[in-house]
N, C-alpha and C positions, 0 to 999 in steps of 0.2 A: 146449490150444487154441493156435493159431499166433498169434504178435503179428500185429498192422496196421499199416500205416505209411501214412500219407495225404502226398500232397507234393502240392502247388499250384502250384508253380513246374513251367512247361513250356509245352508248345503241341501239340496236336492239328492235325493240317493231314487233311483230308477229300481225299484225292484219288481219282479216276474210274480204277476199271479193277482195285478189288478180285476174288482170284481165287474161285471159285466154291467153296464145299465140295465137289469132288467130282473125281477121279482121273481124268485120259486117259492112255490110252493112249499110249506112245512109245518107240518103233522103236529098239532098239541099232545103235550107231554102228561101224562098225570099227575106229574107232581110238580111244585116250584118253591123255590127258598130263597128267602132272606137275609143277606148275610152283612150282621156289624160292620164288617171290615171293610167293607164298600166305602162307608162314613165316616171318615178320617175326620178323629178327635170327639167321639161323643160315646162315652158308656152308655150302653146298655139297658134296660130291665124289662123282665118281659113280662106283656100287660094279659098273655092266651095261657091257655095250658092246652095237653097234649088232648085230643079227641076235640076241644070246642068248635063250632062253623062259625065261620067267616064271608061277609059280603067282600066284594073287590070294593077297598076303601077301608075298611075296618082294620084299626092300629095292633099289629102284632108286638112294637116294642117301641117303648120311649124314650127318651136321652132323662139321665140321672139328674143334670143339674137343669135341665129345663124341659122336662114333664109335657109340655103341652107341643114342642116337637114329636110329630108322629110319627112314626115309619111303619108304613100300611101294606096289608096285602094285596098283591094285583090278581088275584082272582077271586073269586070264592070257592069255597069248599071248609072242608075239615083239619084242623090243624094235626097235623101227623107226628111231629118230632121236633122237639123241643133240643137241639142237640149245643152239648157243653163238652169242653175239650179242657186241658191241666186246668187248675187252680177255678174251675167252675167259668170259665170264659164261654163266652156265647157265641159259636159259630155260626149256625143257624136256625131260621125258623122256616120248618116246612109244613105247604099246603097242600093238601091232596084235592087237586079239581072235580066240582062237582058238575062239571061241563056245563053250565046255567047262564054263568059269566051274572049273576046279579051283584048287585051295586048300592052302595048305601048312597043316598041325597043327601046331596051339604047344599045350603042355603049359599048363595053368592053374592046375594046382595050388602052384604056387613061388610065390615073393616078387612082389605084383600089380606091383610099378614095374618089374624085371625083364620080368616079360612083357609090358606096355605098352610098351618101349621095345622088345622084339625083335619084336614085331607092329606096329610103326608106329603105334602108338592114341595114345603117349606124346607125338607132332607134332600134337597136334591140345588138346595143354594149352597155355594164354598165363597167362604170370604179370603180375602188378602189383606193384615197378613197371617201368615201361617198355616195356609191354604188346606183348609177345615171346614165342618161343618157352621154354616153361619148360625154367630149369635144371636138372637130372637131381639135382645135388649139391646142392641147397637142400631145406631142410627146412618145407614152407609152412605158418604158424600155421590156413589155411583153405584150402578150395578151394570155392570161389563157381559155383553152375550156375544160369540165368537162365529161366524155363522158358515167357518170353513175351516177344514182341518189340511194344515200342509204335509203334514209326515208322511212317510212311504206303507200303499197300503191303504190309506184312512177312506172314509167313507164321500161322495161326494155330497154334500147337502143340497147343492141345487136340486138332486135329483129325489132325494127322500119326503122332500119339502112340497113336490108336484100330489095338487091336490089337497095340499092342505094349509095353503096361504090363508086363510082366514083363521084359522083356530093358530098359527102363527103370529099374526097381527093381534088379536086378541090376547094373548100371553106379552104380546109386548106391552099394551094396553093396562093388562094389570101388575106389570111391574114399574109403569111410568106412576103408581100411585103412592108405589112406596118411595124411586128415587130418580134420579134423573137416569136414563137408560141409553147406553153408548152399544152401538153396532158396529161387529165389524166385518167385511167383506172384500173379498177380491176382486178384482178386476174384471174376471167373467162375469162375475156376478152382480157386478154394476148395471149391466144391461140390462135385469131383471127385478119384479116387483121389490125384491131387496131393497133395492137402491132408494125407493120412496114408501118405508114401510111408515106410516106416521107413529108418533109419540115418542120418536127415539131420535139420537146424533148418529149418521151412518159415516162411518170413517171405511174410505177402500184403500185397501193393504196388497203392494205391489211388490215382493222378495220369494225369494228363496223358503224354505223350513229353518224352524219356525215359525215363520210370521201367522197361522193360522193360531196359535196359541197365544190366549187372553190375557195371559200374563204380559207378553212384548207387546201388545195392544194399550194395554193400561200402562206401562212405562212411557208409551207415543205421543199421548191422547190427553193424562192427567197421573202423571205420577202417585203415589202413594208418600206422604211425609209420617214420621212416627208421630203416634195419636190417631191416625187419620183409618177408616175401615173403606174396602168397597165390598161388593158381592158380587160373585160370577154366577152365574147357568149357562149349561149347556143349549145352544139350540135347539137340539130335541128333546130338551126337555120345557122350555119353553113352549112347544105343543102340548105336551100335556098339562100346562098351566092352562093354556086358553080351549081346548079341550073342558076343563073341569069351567070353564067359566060359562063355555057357550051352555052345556049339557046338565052341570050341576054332578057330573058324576067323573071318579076317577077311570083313567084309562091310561096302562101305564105300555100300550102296546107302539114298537119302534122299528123302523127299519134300519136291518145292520150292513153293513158289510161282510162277506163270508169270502177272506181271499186268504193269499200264501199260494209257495210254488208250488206247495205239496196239498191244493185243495184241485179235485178233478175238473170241476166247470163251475168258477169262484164268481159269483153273482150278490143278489141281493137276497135278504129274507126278512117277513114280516113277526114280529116276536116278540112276548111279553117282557118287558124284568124278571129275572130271576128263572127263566125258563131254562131245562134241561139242556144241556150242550151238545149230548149226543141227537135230538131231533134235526140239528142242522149238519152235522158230520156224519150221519148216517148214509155210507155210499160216497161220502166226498174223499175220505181217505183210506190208505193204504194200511200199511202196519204202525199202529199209532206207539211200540214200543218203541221206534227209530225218528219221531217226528216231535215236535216244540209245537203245543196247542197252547194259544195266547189271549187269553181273555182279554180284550181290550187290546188296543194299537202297537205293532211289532217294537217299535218303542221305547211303550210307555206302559204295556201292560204287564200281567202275570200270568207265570206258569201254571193252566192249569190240564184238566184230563176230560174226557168224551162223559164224566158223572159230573160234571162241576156243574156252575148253573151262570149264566148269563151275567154279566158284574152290573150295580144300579146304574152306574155310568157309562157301558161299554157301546159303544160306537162299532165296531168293529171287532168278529172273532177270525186270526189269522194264523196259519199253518204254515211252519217251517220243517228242513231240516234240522234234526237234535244233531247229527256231526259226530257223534259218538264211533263212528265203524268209518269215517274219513279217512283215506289215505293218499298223501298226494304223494306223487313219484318226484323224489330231487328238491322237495318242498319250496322254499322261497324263491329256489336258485332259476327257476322257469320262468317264462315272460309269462307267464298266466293271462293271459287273453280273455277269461270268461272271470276272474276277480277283480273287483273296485279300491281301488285307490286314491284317498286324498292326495297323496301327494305324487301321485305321477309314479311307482316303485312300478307297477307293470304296465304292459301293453295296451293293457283294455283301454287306456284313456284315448286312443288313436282312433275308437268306434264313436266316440262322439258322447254326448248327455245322451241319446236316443235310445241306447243299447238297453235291457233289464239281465238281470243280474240277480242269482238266489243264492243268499244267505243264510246259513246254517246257524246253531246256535254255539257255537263256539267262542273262547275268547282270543284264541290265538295268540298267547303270551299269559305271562304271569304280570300279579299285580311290580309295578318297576317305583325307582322315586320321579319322587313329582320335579318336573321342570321346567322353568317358567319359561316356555319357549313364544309364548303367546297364542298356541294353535288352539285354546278357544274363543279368543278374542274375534278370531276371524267367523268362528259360525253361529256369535252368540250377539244376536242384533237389538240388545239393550242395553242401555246406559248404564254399566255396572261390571267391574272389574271384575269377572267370572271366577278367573286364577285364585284372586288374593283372596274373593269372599269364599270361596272353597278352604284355602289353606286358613283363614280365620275362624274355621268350624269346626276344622279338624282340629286345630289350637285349642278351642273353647276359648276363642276371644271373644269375648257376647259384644264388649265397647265398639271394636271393629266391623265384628258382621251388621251391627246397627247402624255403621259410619258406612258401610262398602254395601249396602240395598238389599239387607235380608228381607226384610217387612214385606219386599215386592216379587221376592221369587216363589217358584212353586216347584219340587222339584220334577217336572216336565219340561221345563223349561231348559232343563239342562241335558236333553236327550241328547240331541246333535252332539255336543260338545262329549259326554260320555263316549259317542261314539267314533270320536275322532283322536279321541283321549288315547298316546302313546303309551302313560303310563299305566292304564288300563285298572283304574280308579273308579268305585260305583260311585260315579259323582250324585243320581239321583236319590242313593243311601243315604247318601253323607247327609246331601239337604233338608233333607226328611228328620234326618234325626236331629239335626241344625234348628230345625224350626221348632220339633216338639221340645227340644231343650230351653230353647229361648220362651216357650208358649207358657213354658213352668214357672219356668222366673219371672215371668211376667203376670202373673195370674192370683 
């Protein structure tokens, strides 16, 4: 029988423009790219030049200090644009489809880290800590897969996952080779094949948001001590692990999520990495010069535009109000009935948790000082002093942040809390830059 783990600490936010259960339709794009910045903490170097073809699987660029990490094209076609931004930084690398979809064979019967890292599958593992590209040379006491996402918005996995429980069980299969493999799951999803996936620990996660995030998982489950590494993957990308195990061939194709109050009928869509953005917003929205297009989870994602390209890890592309032309009559001073409040300041909260609610992209105040009033304590359901490891970062206390659980955060982790945040603090900034500081000095 799988443990339970109940956490209370958190926040549910209802927001308008949940996607539908059900798949549209969408148009391949001619082009798709690659982009570094996807791969937090690995330089660059790029292995193609501009006109060479490419199979789907064939490495467009390498990580600097470990070479044999690949980061591969998910089509084939012709490499079009080698693009570099100030000081020669590598934004992306684009393919132009030669609509074929052929594929290079990798062998799978060898050493599975081997062939994750010569198939590109191995750029798509983050270790803890310092929530990065994993290191090749590390030996991780776990590898943590998350198999639901709590935040407002997110995609539902049970539902992307129909259909393809086997090439799922097979990725979990060949990560139980490199380390012991922890699962984790909610409640719904207890009743389902989840529950008895073999080869893995299925731990079901009963809270609020966060809890679908791997980080509060692995605080649960098997903390992190310094010294100690694990490694995450996402669950859908865990299909494409056993995908490339059954088939011998890469396939880097996902269903996303296509929601926001400002998408017209927010559904599902089936879609490569790196695919054009406008294929799935074409027709869904309005005037894109008044709207927040969000690669990746409302969130946890980034700003981007209807030319961007699908992020390596996005789950979900979601459309908001940008807030820019907002104008409320008599401002705070109105019971606001259609605004959300933690703390009870309007009416709304008399509709119940059922109500949804659209959120603009505003911040509604300026950054204020920080004060320990505890209100992230209350939405931040891990073992680790949120407040003081924040104010030790911004310190540059490294002694502390290692004493107060840096090693274990990621900074998603600190969504909720950012957004409950009075003083209106990029706590997810701060963390970020917390870890790449500390990654230095440790290195």
């Amino acid at each position: 029988m799988s443990k339970l783990i109940k956490l209370r600490k958190g926040l549910d936010v209802n927001l308008k423009g949940k996607a539908a259960l059900e798949t549209v339709s969408v148009k391949c794009p001619g082009e798709y790219a690659l982009v570094p910045d996807d791969f937090t903490g690995m330089k660059p170097k790029v292995v193609v030049n501009e006109g060479d073809t490419v199979l789907a699987g064939d490495a467009l660029f390498v990580d600097k200090k470990h070479p044999e990490v690949k980061f591969v094209s998910p089509v084939s076609g012709t490499v079009t644009l080698v693009e570099r931004g100030d000081r020669r930084k590598l934004l992306s690398v684009r393919v132009k489809s030669d609509g074929k979809q052929q594929s290079r064979e990798f062998d799978v019967k060898g050493d599975i880290k081997a062939v994750l890292m010569e198939s590109g599958m191995f750029a798509f593992f983050r270790q803890r800590p310092y929530d990065v590209v994993a290191n090749p040379e590390d030996k991780p006491k776990a590898i943590f897969v998350s198999a639901f996402n709590s935040m407002p918005l997110s995609q539902d996995f049970s539902y992307v996952v129909k259909g393809q429980e086997e090439e799922f069980k097979a990725g979990i299969k060949a990560l139980s080779a490199i380390a012991k493999v922890n699962l984790g799951i909610n409640v719904a999803q207890s009743k389902t094949f989840l529950n008895d996936v073999p080869n893995c620990e299925v731990t079901v996660f009963d809270g609020p948001a966060p809890a679908g995030n791997v980080g509060v998982q692995i605080n649960h489950v098997d903390p992190i001590n310094k010294g100690e590494v694990v490694w995450t993957i996402g669950a859908e990308e865990v299909i494409f692990v056993g995908r490339l195990m059954k088939t011998g061939r890469v396939d880097l194709t996902r269903t996303i999520a296509v929601a926001g109050s400002e998408v017209k009928k927010p559904a599902y869509a089936t879609i490569k990495v790196g695919q054009k953005l406008d294929t799935l917003l074409q027709g869904q929205i309005s005037d894109e010069s008044s709207l927040r297009i969000i690669n990746g989870n409302v969130m946890t994602g980034i700003k981007t535009s209807k030319d961007g390209y699908l992020a390596a890890h996005a789950t979900e592309v979601n459309v908001i109000p940008e807030g820019d032309h907002a104008d409320e009559f008599m401002g705070w001073i109105m019971p606001r009935f259609n605004t959300f409040s933690t703390h009870r300041s309007y009416l709304s909260w008399l509709f119940g948790k059922k109500k949804e609610y659209v959120f603009d992209a505003r911040v509604k105040g300026g950054e204020r000082h920080m004060i320990m009033s505890g209100e992230y304590d209350k939405v931040f359901p891990m073992d680790i002093f949120a407040g003081y490891l924040i104010k030790a970062i911004i310190t540059g206390d490294i002694d502390r942040q290692e004493a107060l659980g840096i090693y274990e955060v990621a900074p998603e982790d600190f969504a909720i809390a950012e957004f409950v945040d009075s003083s209106k603090l990029e706590l997810q900034r701060i963390v970020r830059e917390g870890l790449d500081i500390l990654r230095k000095e440790n290195a």
